[in-house]
N, CA and C atoms as a LAMMPS dump frame, in Angstrom:
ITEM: TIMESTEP
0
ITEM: NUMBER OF ATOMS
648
ITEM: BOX BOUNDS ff ff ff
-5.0000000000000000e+02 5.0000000000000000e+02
-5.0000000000000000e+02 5.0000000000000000e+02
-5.0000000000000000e+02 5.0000000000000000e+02
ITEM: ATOMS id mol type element x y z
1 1 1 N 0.852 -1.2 0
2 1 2 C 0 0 0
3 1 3 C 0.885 1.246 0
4 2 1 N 0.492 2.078 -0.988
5 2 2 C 1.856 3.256 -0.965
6 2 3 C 0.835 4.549 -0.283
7 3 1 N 1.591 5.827 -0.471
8 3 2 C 1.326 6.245 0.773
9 3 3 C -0.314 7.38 0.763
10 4 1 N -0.468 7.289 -0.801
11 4 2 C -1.639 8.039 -0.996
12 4 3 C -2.805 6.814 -0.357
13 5 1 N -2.706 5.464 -0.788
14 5 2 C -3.807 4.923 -0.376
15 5 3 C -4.188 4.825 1.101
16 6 1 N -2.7 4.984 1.736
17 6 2 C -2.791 5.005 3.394
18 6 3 C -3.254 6.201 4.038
19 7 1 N -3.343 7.488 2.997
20 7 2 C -3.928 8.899 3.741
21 7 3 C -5.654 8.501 2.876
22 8 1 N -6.111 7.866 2.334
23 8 2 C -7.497 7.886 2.225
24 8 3 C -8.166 6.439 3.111
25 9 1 N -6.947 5.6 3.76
26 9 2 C -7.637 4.747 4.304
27 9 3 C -7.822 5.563 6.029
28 10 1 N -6.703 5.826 5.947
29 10 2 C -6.559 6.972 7.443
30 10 3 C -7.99 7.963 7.715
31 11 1 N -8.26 8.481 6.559
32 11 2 C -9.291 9.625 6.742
33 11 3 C -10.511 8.847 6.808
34 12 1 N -10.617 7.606 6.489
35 12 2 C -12.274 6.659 6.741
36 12 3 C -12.259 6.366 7.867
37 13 1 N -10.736 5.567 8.57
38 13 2 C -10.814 5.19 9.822
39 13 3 C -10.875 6.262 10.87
40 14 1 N -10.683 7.666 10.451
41 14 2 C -10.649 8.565 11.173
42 14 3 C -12.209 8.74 11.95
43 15 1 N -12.889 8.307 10.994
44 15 2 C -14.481 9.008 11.324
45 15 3 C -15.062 7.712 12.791
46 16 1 N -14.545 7.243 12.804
47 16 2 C -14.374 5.807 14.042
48 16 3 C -14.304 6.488 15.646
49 17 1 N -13.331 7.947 15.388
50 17 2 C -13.037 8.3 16.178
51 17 3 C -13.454 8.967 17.284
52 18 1 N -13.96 8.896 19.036
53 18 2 C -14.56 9.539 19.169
54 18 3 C -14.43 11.387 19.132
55 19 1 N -15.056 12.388 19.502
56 19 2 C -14.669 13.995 19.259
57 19 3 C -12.99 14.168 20.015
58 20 1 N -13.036 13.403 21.328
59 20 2 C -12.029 13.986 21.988
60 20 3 C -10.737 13.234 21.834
61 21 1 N -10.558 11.809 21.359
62 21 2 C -9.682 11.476 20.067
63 21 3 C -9.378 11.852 19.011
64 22 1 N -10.191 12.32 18.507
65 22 2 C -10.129 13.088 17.298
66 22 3 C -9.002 14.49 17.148
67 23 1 N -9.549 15.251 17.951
68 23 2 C -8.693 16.341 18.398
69 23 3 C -7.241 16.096 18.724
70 24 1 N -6.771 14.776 19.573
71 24 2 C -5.834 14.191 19.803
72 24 3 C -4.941 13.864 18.727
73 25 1 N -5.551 13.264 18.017
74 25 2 C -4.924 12.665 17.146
75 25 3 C -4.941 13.18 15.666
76 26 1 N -5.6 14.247 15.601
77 26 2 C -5.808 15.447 14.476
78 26 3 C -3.869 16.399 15.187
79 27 1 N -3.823 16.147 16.251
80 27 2 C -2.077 16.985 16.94
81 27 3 C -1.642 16.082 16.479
82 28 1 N -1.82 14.68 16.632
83 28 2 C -0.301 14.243 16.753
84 28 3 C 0.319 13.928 15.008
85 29 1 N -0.869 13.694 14.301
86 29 2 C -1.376 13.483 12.646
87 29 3 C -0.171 15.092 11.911
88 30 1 N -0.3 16.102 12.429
89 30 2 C 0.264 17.024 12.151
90 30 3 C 1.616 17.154 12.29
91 31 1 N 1.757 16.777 13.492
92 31 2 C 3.657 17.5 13.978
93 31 3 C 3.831 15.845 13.403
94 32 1 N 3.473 15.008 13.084
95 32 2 C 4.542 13.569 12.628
96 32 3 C 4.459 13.963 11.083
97 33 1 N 3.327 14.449 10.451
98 33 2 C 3.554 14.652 9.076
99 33 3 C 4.639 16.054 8.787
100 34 1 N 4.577 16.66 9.533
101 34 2 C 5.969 18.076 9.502
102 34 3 C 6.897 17.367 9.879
103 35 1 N 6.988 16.352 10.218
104 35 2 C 8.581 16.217 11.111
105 35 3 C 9.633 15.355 9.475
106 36 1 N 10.617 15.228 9.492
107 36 2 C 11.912 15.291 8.618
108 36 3 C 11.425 13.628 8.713
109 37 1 N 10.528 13.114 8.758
110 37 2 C 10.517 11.847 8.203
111 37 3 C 9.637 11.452 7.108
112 38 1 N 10.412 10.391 5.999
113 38 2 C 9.761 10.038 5.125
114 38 3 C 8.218 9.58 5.158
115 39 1 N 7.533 10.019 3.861
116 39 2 C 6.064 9.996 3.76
117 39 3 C 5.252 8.703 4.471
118 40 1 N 5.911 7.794 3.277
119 40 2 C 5.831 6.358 3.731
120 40 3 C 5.616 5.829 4.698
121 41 1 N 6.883 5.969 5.66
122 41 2 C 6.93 5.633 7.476
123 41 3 C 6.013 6.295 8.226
124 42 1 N 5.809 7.648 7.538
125 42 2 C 4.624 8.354 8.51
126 42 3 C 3.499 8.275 8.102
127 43 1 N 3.135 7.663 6.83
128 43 2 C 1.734 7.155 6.885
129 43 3 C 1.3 5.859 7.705
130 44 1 N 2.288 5.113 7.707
131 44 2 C 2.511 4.07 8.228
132 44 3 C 2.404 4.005 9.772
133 45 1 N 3.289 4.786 10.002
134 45 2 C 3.07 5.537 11.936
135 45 3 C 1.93 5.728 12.075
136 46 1 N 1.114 7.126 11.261
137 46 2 C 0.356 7.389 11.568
138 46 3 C -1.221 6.034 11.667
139 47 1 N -1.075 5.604 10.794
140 47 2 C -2.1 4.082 10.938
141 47 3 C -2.171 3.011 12.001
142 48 1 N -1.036 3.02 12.296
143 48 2 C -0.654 1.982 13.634
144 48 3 C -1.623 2.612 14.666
145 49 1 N -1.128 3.771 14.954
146 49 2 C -1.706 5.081 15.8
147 49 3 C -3.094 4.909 16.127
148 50 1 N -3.873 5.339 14.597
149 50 2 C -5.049 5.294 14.541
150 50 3 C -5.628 3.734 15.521
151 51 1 N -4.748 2.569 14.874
152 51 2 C -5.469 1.657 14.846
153 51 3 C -5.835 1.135 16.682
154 52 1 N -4.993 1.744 16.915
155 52 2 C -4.679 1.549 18.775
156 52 3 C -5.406 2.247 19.423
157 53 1 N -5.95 3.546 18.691
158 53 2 C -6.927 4.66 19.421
159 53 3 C -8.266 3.829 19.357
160 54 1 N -8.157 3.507 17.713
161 54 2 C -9.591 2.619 17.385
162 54 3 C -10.345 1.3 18.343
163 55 1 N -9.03 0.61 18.839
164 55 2 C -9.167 -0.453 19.622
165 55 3 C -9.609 0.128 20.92
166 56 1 N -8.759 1.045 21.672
167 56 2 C -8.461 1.436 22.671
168 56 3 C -9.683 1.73 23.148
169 57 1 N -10.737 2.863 22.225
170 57 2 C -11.873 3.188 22.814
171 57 3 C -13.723 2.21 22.892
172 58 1 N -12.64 1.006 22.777
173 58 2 C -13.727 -0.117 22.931
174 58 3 C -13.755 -0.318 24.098
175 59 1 N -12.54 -0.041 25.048
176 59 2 C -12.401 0.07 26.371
177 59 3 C -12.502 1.63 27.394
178 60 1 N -13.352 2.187 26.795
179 60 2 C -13.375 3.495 27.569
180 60 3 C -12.251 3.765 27.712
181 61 1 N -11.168 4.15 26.505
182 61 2 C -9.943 5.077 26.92
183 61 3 C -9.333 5.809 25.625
184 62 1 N -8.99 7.193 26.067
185 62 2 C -8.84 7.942 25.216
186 62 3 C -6.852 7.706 25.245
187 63 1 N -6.624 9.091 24.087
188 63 2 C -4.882 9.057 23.715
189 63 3 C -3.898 9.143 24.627
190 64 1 N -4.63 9.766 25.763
191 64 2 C -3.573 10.461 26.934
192 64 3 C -3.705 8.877 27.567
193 65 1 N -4.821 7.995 27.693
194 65 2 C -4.424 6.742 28.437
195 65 3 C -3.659 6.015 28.327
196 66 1 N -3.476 6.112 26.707
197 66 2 C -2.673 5.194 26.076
198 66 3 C -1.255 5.741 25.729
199 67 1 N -0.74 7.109 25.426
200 67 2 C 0.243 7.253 24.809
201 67 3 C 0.656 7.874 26.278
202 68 1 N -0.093 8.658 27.022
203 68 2 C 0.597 9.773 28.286
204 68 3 C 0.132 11.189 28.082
205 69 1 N 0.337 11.624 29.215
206 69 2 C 0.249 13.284 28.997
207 69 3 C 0.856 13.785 28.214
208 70 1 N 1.831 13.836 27.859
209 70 2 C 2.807 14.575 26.552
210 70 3 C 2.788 13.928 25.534
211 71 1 N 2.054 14.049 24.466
212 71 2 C 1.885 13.775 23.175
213 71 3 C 3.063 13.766 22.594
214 72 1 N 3.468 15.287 22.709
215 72 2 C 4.603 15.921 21.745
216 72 3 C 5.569 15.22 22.101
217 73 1 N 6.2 14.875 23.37
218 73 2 C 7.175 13.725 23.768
219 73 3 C 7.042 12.456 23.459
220 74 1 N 5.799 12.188 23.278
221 74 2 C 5.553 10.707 22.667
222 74 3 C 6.083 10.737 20.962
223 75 1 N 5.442 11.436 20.247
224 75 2 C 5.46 11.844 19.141
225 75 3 C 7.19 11.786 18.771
226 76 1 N 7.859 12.532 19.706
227 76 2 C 9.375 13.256 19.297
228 76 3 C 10.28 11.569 19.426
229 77 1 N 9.406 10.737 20.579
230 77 2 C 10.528 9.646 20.734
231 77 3 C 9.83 8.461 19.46
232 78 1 N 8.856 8.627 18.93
233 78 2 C 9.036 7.679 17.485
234 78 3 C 9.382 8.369 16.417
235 79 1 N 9.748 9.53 16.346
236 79 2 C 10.281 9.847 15.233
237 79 3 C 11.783 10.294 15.368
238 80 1 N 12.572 9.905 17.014
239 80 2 C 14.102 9.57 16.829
240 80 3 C 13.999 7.925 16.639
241 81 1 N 12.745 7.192 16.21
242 81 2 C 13.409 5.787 15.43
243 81 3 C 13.363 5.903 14.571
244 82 1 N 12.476 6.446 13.768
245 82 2 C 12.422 6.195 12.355
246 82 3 C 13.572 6.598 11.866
247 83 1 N 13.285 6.596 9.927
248 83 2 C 14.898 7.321 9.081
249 83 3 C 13.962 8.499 8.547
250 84 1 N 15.263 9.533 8.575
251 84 2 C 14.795 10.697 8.301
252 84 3 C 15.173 10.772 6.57
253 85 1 N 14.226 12.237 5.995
254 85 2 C 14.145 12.321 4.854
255 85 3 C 15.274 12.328 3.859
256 86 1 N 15.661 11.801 2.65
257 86 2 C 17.183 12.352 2.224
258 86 3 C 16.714 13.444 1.316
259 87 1 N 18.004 14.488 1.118
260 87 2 C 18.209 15.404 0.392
261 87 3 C 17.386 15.507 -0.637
262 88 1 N 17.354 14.613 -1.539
263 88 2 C 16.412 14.334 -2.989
264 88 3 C 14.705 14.814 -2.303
265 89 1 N 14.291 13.772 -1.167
266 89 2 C 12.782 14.114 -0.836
267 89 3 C 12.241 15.571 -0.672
268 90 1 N 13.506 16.064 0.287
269 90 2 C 13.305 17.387 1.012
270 90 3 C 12.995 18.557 -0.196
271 91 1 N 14.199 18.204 -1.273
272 91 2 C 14.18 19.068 -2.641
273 91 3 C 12.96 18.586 -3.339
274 92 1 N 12.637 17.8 -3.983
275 92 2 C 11.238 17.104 -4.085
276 92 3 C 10.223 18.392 -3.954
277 93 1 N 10.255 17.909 -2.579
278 93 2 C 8.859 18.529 -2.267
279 93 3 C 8.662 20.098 -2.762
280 94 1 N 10.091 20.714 -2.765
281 94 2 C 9.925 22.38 -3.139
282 94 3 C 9.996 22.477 -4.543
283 95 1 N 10.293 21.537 -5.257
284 95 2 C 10.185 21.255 -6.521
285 95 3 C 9.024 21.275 -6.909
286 96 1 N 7.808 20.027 -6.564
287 96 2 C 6.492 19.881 -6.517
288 96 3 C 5.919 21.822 -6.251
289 97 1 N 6.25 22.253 -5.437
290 97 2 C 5.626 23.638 -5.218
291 97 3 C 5.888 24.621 -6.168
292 98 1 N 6.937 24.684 -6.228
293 98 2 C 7.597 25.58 -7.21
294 98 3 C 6.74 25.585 -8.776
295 99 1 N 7.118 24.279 -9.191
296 99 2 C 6.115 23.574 -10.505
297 99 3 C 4.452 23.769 -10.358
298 100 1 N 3.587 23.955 -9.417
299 100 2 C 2.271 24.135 -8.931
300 100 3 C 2.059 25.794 -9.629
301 101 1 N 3.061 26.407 -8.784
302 101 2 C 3.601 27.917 -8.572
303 101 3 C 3.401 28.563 -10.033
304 102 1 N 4.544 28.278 -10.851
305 102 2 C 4.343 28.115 -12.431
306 102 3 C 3.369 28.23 -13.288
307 103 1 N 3.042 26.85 -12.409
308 103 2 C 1.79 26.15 -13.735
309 103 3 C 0.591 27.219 -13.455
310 104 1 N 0.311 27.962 -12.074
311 104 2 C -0.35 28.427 -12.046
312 104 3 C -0.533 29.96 -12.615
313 105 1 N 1.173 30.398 -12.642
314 105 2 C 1.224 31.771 -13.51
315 105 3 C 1.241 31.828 -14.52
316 106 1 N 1.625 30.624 -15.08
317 106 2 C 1.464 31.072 -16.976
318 106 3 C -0.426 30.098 -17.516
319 107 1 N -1.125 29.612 -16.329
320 107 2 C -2.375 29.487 -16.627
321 107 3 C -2.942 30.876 -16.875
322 108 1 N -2.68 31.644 -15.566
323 108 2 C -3.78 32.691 -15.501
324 108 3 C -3.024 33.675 -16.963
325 109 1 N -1.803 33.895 -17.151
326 109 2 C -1.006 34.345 -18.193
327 109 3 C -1.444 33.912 -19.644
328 110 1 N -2.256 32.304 -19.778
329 110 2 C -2.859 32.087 -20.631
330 110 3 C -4.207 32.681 -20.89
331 111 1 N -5.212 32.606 -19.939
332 111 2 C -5.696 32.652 -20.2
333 111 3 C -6.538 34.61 -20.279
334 112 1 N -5.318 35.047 -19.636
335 112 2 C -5.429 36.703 -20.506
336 112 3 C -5.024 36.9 -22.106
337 113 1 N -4.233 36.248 -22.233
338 113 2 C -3.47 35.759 -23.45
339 113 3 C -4.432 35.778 -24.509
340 114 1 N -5.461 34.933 -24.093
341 114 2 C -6.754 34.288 -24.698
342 114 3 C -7.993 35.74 -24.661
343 115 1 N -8.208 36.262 -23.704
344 115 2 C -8.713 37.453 -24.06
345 115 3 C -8.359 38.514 -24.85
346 116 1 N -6.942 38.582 -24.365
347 116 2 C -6.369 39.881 -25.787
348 116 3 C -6.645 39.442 -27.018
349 117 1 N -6.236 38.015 -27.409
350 117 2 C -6.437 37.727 -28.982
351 117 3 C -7.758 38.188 -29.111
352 118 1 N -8.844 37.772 -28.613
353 118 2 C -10.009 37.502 -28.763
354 118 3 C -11.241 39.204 -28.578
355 119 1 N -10.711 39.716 -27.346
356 119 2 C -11.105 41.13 -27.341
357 119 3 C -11.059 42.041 -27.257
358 120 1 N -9.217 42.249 -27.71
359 120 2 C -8.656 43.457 -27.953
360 120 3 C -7.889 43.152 -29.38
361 121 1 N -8.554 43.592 -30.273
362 121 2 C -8.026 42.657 -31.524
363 121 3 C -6.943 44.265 -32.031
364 122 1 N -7.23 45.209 -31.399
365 122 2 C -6.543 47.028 -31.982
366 122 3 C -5.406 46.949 -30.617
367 123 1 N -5.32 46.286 -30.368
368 123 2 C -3.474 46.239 -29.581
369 123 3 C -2.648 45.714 -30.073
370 124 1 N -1.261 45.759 -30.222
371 124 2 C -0.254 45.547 -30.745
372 124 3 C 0.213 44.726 -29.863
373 125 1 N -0.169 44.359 -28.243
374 125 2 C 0.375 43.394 -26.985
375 125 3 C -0.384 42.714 -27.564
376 126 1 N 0.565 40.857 -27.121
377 126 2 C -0.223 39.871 -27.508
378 126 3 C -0.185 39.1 -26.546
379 127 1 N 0.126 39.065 -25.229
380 127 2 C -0.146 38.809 -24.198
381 127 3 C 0.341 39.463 -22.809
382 128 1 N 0.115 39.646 -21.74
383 128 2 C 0.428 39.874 -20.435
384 128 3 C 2.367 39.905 -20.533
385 129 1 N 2.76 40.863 -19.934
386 129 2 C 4.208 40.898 -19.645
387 129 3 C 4.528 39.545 -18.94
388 130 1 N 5.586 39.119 -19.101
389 130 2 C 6.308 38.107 -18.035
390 130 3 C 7.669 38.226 -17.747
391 131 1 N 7.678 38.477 -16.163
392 131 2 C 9.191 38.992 -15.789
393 131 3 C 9.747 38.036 -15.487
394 132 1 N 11.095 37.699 -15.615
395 132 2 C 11.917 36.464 -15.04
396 132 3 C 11.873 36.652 -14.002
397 133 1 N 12.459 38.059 -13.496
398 133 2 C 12.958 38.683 -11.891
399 133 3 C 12.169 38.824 -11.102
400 134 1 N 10.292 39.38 -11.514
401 134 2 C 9.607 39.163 -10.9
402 134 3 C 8.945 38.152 -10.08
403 135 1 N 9.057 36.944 -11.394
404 135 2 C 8.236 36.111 -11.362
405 135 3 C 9.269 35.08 -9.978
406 136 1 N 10.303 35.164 -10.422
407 136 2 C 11.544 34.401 -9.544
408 136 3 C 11.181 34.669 -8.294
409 137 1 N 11.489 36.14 -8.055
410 137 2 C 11.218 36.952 -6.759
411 137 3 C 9.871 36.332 -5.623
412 138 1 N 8.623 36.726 -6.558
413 138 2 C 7.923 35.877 -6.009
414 138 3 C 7.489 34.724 -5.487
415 139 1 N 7.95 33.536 -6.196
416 139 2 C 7.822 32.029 -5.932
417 139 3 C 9.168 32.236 -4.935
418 140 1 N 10.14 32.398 -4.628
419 140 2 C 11.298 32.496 -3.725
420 140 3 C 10.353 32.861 -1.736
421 141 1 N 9.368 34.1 -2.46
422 141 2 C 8.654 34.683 -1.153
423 141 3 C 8.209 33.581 -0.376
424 142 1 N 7.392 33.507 -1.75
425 142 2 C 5.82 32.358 -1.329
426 142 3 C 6.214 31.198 -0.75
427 143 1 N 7.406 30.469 -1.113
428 143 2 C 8.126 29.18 -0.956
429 143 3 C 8.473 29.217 0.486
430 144 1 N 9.522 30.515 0.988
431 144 2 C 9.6 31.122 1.987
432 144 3 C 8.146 31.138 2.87
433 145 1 N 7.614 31.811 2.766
434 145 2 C 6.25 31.723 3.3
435 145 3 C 5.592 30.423 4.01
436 146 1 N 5.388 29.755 2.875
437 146 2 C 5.421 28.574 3.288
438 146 3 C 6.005 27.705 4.194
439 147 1 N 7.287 27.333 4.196
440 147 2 C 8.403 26.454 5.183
441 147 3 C 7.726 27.221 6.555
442 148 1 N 7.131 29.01 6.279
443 148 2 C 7.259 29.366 7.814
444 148 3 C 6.197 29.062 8.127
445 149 1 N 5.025 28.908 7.486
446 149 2 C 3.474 28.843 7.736
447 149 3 C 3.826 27.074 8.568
448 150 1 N 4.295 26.096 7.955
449 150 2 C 4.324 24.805 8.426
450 150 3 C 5.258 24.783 9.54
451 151 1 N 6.534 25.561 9.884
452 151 2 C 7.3 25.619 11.06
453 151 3 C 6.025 25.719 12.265
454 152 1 N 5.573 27.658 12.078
455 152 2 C 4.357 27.411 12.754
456 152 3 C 3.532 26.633 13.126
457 153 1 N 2.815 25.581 12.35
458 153 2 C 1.963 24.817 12.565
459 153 3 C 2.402 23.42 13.123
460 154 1 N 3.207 23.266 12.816
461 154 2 C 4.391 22.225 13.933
462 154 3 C 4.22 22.308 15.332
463 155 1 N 5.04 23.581 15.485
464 155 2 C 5.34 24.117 16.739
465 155 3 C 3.94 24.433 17.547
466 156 1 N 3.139 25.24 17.141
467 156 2 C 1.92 25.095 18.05
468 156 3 C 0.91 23.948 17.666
469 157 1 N 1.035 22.96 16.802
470 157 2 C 0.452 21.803 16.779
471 157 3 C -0.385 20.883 17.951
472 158 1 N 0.082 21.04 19.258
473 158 2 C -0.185 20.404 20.394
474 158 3 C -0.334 21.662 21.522
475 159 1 N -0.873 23.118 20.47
476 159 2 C -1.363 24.287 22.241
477 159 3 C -2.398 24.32 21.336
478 160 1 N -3.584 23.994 22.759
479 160 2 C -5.183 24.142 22.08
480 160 3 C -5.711 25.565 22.572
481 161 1 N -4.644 26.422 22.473
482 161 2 C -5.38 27.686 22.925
483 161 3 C -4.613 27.995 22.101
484 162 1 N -5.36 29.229 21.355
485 162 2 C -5.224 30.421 20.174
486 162 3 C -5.225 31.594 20.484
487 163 1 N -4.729 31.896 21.195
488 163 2 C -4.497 33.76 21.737
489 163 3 C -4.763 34.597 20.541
490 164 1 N -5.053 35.342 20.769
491 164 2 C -4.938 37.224 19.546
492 164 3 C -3.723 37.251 19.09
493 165 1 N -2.771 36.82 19.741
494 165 2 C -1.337 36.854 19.48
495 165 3 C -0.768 36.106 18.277
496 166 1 N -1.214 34.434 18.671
497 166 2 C -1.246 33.776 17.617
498 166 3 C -1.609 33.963 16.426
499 167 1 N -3.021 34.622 16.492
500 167 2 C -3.729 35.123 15.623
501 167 3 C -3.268 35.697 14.088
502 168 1 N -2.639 36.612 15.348
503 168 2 C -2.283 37.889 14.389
504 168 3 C -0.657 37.23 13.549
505 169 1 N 0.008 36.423 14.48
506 169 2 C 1.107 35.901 14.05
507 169 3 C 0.616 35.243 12.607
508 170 1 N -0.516 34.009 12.479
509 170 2 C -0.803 33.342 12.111
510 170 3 C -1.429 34.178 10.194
511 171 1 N -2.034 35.339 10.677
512 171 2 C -2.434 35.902 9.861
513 171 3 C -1.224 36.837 8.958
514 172 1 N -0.295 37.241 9.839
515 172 2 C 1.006 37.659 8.821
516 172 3 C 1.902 36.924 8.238
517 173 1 N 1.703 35.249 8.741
518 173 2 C 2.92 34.941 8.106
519 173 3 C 1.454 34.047 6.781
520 174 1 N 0.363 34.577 6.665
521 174 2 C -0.284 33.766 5.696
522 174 3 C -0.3 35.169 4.578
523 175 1 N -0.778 36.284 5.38
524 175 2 C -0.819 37.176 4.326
525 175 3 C 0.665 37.87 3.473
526 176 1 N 1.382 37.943 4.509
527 176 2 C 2.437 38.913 3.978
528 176 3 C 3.2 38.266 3.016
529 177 1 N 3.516 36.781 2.42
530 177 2 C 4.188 36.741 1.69
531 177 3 C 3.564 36.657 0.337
532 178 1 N 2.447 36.201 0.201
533 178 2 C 1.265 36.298 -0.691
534 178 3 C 0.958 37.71 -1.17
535 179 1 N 0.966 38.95 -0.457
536 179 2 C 0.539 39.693 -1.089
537 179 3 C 2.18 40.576 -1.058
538 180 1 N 3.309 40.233 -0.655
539 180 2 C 4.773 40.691 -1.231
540 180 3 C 4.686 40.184 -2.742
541 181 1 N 4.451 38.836 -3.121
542 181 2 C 4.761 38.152 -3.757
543 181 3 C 4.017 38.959 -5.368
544 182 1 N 2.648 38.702 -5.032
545 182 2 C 1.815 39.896 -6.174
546 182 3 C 2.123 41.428 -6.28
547 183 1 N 2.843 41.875 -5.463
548 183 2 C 2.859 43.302 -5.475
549 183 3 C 4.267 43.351 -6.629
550 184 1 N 5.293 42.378 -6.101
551 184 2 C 6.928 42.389 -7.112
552 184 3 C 6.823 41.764 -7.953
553 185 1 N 5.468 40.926 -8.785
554 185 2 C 5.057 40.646 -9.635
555 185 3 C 4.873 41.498 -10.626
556 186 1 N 3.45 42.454 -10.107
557 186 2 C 3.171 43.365 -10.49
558 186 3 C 4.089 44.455 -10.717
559 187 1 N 5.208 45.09 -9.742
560 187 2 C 5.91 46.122 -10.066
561 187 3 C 7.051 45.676 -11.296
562 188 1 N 7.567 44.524 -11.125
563 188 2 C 8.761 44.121 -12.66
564 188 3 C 8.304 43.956 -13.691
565 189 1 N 6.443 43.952 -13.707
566 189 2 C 6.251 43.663 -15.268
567 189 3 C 6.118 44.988 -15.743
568 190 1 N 6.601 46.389 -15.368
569 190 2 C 6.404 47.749 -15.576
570 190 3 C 7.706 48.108 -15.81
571 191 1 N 8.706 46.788 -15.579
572 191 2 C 9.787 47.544 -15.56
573 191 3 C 10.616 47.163 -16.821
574 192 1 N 11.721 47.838 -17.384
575 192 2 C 12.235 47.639 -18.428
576 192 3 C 12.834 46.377 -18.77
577 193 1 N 13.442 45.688 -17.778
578 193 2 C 14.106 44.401 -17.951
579 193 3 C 13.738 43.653 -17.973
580 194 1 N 14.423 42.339 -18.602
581 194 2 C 13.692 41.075 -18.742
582 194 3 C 12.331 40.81 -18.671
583 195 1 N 12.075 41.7 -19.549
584 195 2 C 10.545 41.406 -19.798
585 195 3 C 10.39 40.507 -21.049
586 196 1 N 9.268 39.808 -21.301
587 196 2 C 9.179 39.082 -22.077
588 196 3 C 7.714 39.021 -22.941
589 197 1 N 6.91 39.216 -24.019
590 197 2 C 5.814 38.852 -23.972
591 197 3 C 5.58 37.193 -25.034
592 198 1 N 5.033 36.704 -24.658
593 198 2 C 5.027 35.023 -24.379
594 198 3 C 3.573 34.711 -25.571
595 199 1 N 3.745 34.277 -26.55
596 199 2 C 2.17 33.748 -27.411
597 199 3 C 0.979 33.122 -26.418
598 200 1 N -0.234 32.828 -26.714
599 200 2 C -1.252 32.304 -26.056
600 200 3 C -0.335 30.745 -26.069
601 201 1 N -0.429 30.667 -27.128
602 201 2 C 0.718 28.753 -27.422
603 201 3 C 1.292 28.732 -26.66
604 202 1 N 2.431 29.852 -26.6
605 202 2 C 3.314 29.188 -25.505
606 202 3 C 3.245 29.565 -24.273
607 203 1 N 2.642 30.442 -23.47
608 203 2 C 1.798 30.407 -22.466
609 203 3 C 1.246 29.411 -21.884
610 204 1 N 0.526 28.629 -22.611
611 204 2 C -0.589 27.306 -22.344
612 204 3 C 0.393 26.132 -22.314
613 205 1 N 1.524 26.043 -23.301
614 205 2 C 2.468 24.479 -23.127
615 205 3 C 3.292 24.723 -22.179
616 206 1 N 3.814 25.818 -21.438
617 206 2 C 4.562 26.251 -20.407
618 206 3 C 3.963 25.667 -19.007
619 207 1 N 2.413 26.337 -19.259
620 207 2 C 1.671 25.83 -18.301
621 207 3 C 0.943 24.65 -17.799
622 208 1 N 0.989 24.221 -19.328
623 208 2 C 1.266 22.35 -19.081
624 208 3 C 2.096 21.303 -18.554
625 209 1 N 3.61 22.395 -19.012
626 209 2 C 4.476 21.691 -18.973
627 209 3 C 5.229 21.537 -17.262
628 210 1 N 4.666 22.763 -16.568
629 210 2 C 4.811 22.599 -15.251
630 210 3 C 3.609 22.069 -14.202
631 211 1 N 2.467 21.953 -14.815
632 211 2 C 1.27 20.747 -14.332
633 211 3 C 1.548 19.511 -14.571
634 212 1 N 2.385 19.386 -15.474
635 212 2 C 2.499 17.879 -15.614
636 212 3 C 3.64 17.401 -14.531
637 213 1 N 4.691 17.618 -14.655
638 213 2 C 5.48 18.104 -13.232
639 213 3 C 5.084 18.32 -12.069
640 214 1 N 4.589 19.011 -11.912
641 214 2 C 4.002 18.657 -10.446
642 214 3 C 2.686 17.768 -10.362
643 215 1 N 2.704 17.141 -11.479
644 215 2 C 1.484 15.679 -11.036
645 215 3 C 2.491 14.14 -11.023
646 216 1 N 3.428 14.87 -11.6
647 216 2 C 4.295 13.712 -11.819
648 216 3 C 5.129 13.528 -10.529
């Protein structure tokens, strides 16, 4: 069983669970899938898991009966057994994003592309600017952004209180690189350099060509 079929068998057996397991094991499901171990082993972890909670509450007992008060210590000492991720996975995965990233700018790039031909036929532009520097700039943010959005969610993974504090933490590190990212988008395609304008054609196989990539 590889590891997609083990996150849709996980999410059926999940519904087994009672509310206050659930919650439990919705923490521990999180900081083992952030942690530097391969997919595989932690789908795998994570199922064992399930399957012990599943048993467990045939006997009136929830996660803390079974694993202890400290989750996160439980959690931290099976994932110094396992093997951690190699180099290739770790790159992988920002690869997969990066390629998403792409596919998604020269879609929307297509499909303006596709309006100019179509309803600005008295312009001499034949599609949307595309900056290298911009476009770089941005996916660099967002990527950034990201690693911090999941550090976060690691780290407070196992505090069930959400302060204003958090909040607000939670809300800058979602907004600010997202809307850095569109703003230096927007400002390099105004600017003289490396600008590029790109056909509807090749717009659309660009944007194939990094969907297929990140499905692959």
């Amino acid at each position: 069983m590889n590891a997609q079929d083990m996150i849709k068998l996980n999410n059926k057996k999940r519904e087994l669970l009672t509310p206050e397991n659930e919650v439990a094991y919705s923490d521990m499901l999180v900081y083992l899938r952030l942690s530097n171990v391969p997919e595989q082993q932690v789908e795998e972890l994570l199922l064992e898991i399930l399957d012990h909670l599943i048993e467990a509450q045939t006997e009136n007992k929830n996660a803390y009966d079974i694993f202890g008060d400290d989750l996160q210590s439980y959690c931290d000492e099976l994932i110094s057994a396992l093997p951690v991720q190699t180099m290739l996975e770790k790159t992988s995965l920002i690869g997969f994003v990066i390629s998403l990233l792409l596919a998604i700018q020269f879609g929307i790039d297509t499909i303006a592309s596709l309006f100019i031909l179509f309803f600005e036929k008295n312009t001499e532009i034949i599609s949307p600017p595309f900056s290298i520097l911009g476009t770089t700039l941005s996916v660099s943010i967002i990527i950034l952004g990201i690693l911090f959005i999941l550090y976060l969610l690691k780290r407070y993974s196992f505090d069930q209180k959400m302060n204003w504090k958090k909040r607000i933490l939670f809300g800058f590190a979602f907004a600010t690189p997202f809307c850095s990212a569109i703003f230096l988008n927007i400002y390099f395609k105004k600017q003289p350099y490396l600008i590029y304008h790109l056909t509807f054609w090749q717009n659309a196989l660009i944007a194939i060509l990094f969907y297929a990539l990140y499905k692959f």
